[in-house]
N, C-alpha and C positions, 0 to 999 in steps of 0.2 A: 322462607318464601312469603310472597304477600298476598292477601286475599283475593280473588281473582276481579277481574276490573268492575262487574256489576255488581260484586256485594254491597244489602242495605240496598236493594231497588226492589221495591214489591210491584210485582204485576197480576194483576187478576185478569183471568182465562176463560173469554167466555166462549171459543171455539169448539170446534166441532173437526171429523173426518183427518184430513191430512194436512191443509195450508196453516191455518193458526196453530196449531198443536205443533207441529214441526219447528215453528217460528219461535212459538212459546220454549221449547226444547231447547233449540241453540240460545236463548238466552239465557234458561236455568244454565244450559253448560256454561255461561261464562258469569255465574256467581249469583243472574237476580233469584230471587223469592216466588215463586209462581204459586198463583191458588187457581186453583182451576175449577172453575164455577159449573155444578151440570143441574142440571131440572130436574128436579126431587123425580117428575114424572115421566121425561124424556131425557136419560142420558146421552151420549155419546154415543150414536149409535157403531161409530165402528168397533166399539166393546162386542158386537153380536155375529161382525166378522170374522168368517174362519179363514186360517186354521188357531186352534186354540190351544194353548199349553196349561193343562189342569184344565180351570175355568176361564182364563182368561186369553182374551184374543191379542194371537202374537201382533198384529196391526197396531189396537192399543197401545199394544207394551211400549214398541217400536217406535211411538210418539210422545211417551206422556213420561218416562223417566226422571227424575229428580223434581218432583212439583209435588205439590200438598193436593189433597180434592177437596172439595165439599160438594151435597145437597142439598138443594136451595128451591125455593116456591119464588121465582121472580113474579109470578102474575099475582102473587098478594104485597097487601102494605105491610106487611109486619118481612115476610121477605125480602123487601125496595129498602125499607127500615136496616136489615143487615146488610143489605148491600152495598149500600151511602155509608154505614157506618163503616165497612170495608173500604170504600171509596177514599176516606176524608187521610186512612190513612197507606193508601196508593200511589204510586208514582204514574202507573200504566194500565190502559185497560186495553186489551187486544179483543175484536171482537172481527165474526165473518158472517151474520147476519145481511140481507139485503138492504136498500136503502131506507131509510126511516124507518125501521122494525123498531129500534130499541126506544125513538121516540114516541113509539104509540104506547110500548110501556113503560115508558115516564122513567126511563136509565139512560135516554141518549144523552149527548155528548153536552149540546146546548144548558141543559138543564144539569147537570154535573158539572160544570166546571162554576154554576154558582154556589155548590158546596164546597169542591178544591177549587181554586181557581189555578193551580196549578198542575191538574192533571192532564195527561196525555190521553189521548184514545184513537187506537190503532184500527180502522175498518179494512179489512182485507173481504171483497169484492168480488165477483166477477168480470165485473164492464167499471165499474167507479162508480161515486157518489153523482157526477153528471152524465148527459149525453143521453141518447137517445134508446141507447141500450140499459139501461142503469134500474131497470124491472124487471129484466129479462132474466128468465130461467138459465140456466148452465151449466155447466160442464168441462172439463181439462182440454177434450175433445171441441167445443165449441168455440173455447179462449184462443188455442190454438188457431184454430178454422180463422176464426177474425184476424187474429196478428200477422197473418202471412205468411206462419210457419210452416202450417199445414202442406199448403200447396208446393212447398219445396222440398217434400220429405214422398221419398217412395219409387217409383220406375215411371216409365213414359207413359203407360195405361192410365194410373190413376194414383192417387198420394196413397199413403201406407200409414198406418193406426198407428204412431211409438207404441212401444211398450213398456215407458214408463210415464210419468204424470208431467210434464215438462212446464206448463201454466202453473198448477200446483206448486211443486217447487221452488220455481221463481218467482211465487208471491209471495212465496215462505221468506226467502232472501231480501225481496224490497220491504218487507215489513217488517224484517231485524235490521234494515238500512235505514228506514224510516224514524224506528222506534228509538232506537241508537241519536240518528239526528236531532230529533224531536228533545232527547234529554241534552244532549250538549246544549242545543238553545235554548233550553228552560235553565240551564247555569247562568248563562250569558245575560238572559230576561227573566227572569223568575214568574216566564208565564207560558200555560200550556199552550196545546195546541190539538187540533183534528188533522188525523196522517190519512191521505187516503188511498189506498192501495187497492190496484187493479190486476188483477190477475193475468189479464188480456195485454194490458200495457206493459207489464211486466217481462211478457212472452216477445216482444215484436223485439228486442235488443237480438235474440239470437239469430235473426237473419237480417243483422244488421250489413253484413258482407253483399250480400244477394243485392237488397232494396239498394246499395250501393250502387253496384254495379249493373243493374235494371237502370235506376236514376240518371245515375249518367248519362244515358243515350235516348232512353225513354224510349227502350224496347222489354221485354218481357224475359225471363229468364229463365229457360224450361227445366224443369225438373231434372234430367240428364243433363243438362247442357252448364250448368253451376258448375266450376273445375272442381270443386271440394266434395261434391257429391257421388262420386264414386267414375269422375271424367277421365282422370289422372291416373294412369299407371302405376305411378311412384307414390300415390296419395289412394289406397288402398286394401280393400280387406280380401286375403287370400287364403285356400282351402289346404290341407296338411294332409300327411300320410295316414292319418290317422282319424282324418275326419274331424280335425279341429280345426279352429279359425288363428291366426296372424294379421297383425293391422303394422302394412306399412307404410309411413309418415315422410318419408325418400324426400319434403316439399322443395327444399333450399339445391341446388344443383352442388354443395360440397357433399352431400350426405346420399344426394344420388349417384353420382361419382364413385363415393366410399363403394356402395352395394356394387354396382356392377364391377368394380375392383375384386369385390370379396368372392363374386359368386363365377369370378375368370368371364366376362358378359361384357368386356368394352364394347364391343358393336352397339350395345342399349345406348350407351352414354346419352346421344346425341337424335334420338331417335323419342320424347315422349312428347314432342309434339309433329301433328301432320296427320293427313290423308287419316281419315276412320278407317279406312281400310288395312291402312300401316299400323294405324291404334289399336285395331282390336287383334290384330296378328301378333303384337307383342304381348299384349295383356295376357295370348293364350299361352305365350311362350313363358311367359313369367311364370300364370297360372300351374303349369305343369311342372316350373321348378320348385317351388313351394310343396306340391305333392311328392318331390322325392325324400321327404325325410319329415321327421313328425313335428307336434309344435314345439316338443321339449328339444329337441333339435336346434329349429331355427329360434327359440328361447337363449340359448348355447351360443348360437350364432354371434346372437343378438349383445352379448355380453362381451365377445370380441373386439366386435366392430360398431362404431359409432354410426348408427345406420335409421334409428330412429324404430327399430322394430316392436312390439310388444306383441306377448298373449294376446288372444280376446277372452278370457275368463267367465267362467261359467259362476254362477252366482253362488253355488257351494264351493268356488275355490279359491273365493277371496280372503278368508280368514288363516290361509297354508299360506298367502303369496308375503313375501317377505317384507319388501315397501309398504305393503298396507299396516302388519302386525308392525313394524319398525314404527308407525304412525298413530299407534292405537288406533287404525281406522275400524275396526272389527273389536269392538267388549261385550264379555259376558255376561250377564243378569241370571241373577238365581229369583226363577219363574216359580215358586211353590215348590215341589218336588224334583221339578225339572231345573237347567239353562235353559237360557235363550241367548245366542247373539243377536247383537245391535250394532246399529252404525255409530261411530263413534264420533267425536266433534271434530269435524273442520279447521275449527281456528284452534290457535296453540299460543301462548303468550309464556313469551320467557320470564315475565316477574313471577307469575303466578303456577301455582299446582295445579293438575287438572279437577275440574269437578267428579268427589264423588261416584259411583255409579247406582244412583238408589233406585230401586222397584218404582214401577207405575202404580198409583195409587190406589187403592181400591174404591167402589163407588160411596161416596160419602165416608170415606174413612178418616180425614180431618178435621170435618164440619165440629163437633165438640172442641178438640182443643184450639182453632182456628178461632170460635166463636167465645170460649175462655180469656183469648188473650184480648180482645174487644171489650172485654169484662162481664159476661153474660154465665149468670149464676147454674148453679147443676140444678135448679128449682126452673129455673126459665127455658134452661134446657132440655127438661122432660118436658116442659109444657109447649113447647115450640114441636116438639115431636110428635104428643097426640095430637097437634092441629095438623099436622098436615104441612107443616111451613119446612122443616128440615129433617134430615136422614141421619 
């Protein structure tokens, strides 16, 4: 097999929490080099998040998988000194800082690339490097709020909090899309560039459907009123005998067809659009067939007949479900004493093997041989250590 498509790409990490570290992640899984840069005096603070495994916060872990660390003093010169010298031999710098932070301490982008001229530097954002939001403070919750996501998520009263990070996320993604980009065209050009990644912009594609279909008419799209959003009989999530959940997907009229076939219910066929009154008397009727049999049932069902059915799984029953284990979507980490499961990479490439699955780093636990391969003596080593510069 071949080495996997980013081997021979060094990126330096100077992220933090969830978007950059994620982003950083999927790219060690596909081969690069990741050093992950933290502040001798402020690490990472989601290391402090619980819950912990030994000493270490399962959050970290969850993030920071196959990457090298270091501690590093960026606010002195002898620290900026290893970190140019890190630089010069860099492909990528990922960072999530707000706008001109890293310029005020003389590592932004401007002034690095007259050391590389060909490096890359990823700024993953809130709001973006422009606009009028571009100082504003934030949050997953706030990215959301601006993108238009928000307001389409929830019941007729009021929108509904996800309960997952969903701006997060998708910064994560446009900034392995970006960083990805950014290197093909440095083949092409042999010259870098500034990525700049929003968080907020990042989020507005998922209600691309919606601002569609709003647009078009240039009426407003209410929260119920979106088919996708729980309007649809056949395009919804249903209650079991057992008090579990079933999500069914019925969308295309062969597959709703199939169901009312499977469950003896022709009468439905022809009946999931019309009168709310008609709508919500079938949904009950649905509703109450779904409760006559559990979800391992209609799972069974599900396996029969091409109907679009699936679990709704509970977050301890993803690593049992067969599709995900078939996909290494769920790998274990030996945590210290303990496992840990993690999410496992997305992408899959048939030339190459999968990466690895190595520990999250400990804090400053590379900085020595990191700062060895730079050429930096075991004499300059201890002395870099009593000052204060590295861990």
């Amino acid at each position: 097999m071949n080495s996997l498509p980013l081997a021979g790409i060094k990126i330096l990490d100077l992220s933090r929490l969830l978007p950059g570290p994620l982003a950083t992640q999927m790219l060690a899984d596909m081969g690069a080099e990741i050093i992950k840069i933290e502040d001798i005096n402020s690490p990472d603070y989601i290391r402090f998040f619980p819950p912990f495994v030994d000493d270490d916060s399962a959050l970290y872990l969850s993030l920071n998988r196959n990457k090298r660390g270091i501690a590093l003093n960026l606010k002195s010169e002898e620290g900026k000194e290893i970190f140019f010298s890190l630089l010069k031999t860099a492909d990528v710098v990922i960072e999530q800082f707000r706008p001109g932070v890293l310029d005020k301490m003389g590592i932004g982008y401007e002034y690095a690339k007259t050391i590389n001229p060909k490096i890359i530097y990823v700024s993953i954002t809130g709001y973006g490097q422009t606009g009028p939001y571009a100082q504003k403070a934030g949050h997953d919750l706030n990215y959301i709020a601006i993108s238009g996501l928000l307001a389409n998520i929830g019941t007729k009263e009021k929108p509904v909090i996800p309960g997952v990070q969903i701006a997060d996320v998708s910064g994560s993604y446009a900034a392995v899309n970006g960083c990805l980009a950014a290197l093909l065209q440095l083949e092409k050009t042999g010259e870098g560039q500034h990525v700049d990644i929003s968080m907020t912009d990042s989020a507005v594609p998922f209600a691309t459907l919606i601002h569609a279909a709003a647009w078009a008419d240039g009426r407003n799209i209410e929260r119920e009123n979106f088919q996708l959003s729980g309007e649809l009989v056949n395009y919804n999530v249903y209650e079991t005998a057992d008090a579990k959940f079933v999500a069914l997907g019925a969308l295309e009229p062969k597959f709703w067809m199939t169901f009312c076939d499977a469950v003896n219910k022709p009468e439905w066929k022809n009946k999931t659009f019309g009168p709310a009154d008609e709508i919500q008397k079938l949904k009950e009727e649905i509703s109450a067939l779904f409760k006559n049999k559990t979800r391992n049932d209609w799972e069974e069902f599900s396996n029969q007949h091409d109907v679009c059915l699936s679990p709704v799984l509970e977050t301890n029953e993803l690593q049992n479900n067969p599709q995900l284990q078939a996909r290494n979507m769920v790998i274990e980490t030996e945590a210290g004493t303990k496992k840990l499961n993690t999410i496992g990479a997305a992408i899959k490439f048939s030339a190459s093997e999968n990466q690895p699955n190595k520990f999250a780093p400990k804090f400053g636990q590379d900085t020595d041989s990191v700062l060895a391969q730079l050429g930096y003596s075991n004499e300059q080593l201890t002395e870099l250590k009593q000052k204060g510069i590295i861990l």
